[in-house]
N, C-alpha and C positions, 0 to 999 in steps of 0.2 A: 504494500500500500504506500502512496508518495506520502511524503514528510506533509504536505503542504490539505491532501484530503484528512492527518488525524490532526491539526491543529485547526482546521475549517469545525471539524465534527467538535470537536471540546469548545468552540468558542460556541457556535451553535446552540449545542447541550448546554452550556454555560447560559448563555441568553435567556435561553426557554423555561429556564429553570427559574433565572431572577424575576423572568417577564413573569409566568404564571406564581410564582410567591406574590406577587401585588397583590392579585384578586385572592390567593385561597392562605397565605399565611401560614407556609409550610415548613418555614429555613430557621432553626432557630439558634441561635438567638434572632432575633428580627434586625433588619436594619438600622441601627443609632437615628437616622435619618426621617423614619417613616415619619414621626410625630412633627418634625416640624416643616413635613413640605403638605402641603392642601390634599385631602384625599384626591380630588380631581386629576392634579398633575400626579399624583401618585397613580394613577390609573393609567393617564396616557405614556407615563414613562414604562408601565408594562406594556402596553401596544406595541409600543417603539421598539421594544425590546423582544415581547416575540417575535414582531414584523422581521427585527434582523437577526434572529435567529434562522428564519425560512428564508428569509433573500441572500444569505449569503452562501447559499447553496448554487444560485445561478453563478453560470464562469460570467459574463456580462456584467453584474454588479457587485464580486464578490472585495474587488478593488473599493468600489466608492462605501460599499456597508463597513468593512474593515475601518476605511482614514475617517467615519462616521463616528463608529464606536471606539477608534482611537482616541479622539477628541471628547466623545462624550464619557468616555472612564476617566481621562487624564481630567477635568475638569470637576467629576465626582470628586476624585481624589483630594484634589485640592478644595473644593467646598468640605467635603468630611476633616480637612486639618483646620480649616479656618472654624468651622464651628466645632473643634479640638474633643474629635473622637477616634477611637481607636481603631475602629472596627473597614479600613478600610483597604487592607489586604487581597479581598476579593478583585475590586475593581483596578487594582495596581496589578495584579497576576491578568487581568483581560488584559487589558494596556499593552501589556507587553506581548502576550500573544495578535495581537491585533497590528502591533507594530511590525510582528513578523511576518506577518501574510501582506501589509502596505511594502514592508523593505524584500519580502522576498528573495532572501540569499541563495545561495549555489547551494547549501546544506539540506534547506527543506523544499526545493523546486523537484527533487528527485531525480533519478539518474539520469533519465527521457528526456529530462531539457535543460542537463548542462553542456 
């Protein structure tokens, strides 16, 4: 299997996961976060979130969903410091997974397209 189909599949799974914990509240400990964003954007950010869990399965957007979710973990991250919690681990491990499907090196392209 290419490097680049099981880093696609764990971000995915990763997504689907965070996206559906919005509505059913299954991850626990819960997000430090949940309480003080608006149930509503708490909603849409599971949207957004399963949405790219399923689109970055297409080769066609799997580029723009990755520098997507690159920017929207790297930004969690840094809101989860400024309002000084700890629990932001998760979204710093996407980040970098996500960075590595945007930068795409000779390691995880597999052997067919170096």
């Amino acid at each position: 299997m290419n490097p680049t189909n099981i880093i696609t599949a764990i971000c995915s799974l990763l997504l689907l996961s965070v996206g559906v914990d919005k509505f059913l509240h299954f991850i626990d400990p819960p997000c430090s976060l949940m309480t003080s964003i608006s149930p509503t954007l708490w909603k849409i950010l599971g949207v957004i979130q399963i949405a790219g869990g399923v689109l970055i399965w297409l080769a066609q957007s799997m580029k723009m969903v990755s520098v997507f979710f690159l920017i929207f973990m790297l930004f969690f991250s840094v809101y989860h410091l400024v309002n000084n919690t700890t629990d932001i681990g998760g979204s710093v491990f996407m980040a970098v997974l996500f960075g590595l499907l945007v930068w795409n090196p000779k390691f995880i392209r597999g052997k067919e397209n170096i």
